[in-house]
LUMPABA-242489 format. One record per residue: residue in one letter; x, y, z of N, C-alpha, C in turn. Coordinates in pm, whole numbers, plus 50000, padded with zeros to 5 digits. Layout:
REM residues N
AXYZXYZXYZ ...
This chain:
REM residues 98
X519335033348831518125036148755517345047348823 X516975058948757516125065548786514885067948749 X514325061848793512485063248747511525079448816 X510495082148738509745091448771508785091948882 X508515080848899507805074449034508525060849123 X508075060149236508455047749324507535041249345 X506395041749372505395035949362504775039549266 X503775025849231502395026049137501085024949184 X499845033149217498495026949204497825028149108 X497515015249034496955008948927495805022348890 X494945026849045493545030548968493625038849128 X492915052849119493165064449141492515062049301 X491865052849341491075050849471491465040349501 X492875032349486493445024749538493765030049716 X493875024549811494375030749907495995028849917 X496395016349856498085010349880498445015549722 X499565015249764500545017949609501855005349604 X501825001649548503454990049488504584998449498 X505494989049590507154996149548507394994649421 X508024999549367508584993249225510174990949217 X510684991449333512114985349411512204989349515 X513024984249566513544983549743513775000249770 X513105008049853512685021349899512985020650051 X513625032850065514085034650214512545040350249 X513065048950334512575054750420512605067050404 X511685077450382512045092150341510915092950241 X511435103150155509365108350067510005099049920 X508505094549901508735088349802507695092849659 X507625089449545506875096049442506015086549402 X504655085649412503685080449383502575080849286 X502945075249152501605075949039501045066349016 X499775080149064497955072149111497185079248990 X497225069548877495975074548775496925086848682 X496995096548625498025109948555498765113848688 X498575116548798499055123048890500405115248988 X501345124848987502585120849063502665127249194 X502425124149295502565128149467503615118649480 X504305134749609504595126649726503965120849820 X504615110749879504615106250008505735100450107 X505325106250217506415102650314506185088350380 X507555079350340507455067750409507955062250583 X507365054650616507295052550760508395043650781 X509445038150743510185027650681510705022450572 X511465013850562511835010950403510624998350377 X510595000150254509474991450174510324977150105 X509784967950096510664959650009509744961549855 X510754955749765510174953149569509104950449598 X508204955149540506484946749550505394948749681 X506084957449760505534952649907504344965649833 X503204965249942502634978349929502894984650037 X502225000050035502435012850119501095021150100 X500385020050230499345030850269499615046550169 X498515045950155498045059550047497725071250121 X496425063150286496105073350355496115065850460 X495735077950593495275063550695494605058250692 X494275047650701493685031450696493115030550847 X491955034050915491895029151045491025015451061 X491575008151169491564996051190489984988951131 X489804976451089488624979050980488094981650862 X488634989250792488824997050652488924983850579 X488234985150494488324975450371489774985950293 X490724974550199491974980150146492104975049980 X491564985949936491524983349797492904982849687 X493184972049619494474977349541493944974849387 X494624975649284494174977349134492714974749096 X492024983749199490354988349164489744979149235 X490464971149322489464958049399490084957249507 X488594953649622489304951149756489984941349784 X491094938849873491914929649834491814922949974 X491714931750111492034925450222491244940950324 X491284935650454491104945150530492244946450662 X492414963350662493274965250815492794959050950 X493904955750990493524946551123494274951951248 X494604966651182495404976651275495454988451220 X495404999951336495535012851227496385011651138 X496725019551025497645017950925497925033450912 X498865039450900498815056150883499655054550735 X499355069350683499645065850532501205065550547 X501375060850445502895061350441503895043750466 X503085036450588503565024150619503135014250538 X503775003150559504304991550495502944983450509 X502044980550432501344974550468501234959850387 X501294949450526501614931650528500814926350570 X500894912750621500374905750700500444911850820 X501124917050890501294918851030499874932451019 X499504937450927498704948150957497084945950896 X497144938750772496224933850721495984918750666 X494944916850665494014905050657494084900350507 X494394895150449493874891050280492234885750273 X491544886750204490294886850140490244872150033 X491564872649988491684866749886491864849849943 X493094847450027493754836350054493614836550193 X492624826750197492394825450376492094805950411 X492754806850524493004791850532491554786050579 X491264775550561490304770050594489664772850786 X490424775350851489984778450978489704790851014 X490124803150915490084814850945488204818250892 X487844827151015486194831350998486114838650835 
C-alpha cells in the first residue's frame, strides 16, 4: 500500500503526529491540517504510536487532535517515538500518581 502521508495530525498545532502503519526509521511524510512535510524519524514507530512534530523540551505540555493529552517527562527531539518512557498521560493516571 502506498499512501500520501505516514503520519496524521488531526489539527495543525498538534505537536505528535499518528503512524498510520509500522514506519522505520528514515524521513517520513506528515499531514498536519492541507499541508504534507517531511520528517526525519529517530527510529521505527509502531501502527498508532505517535512521533514528535518538534522538540518537546522536558515539561512541555503535548497536544494531540487539538487537546493536551499528556506532558514530556524528557526532552523529546522532533522526530522520536513518543510513549510512556518519555511522556506522562494527562488523561489516565493511577490513583497514587501527583
Amino acid at each position: 500500500m502506498s499512501a500520501r502521508w505516514d503520519l496524521l495530525a488531526i489539527d495543525a498545532q498538534d505537536d505528535v503526529a499518528v503512524a498510520l502503519r509500522d514506519l522505520p526509521d528514515g524521513v517520513a511524510r506528515v499531514r498536519a491540517g492541507e499541508a504534507v512535510l517531511p520528517l526525519s524519524l529517530r527510529g521505527a514507530v509502531p501502527l498508532g504510536h505517535k512521533v514528535a512534530r518538534r522538540d518537546l523540551p522536558r515539561g512541555t505540555p503535548i497536544r494531540k487532535y487539538g487537546a493536551v493529552i499528556g506532558e514530556a517527562i524528557a526532552d523529546i527531539a522532533a522526530g522520536e517515538h513518543v510513549h510512556v518512557h518519555n511522556m506522562r498521560s494527562l488523561r489516565a493516571r493511577r490513583k497514587e500518581e501527583p
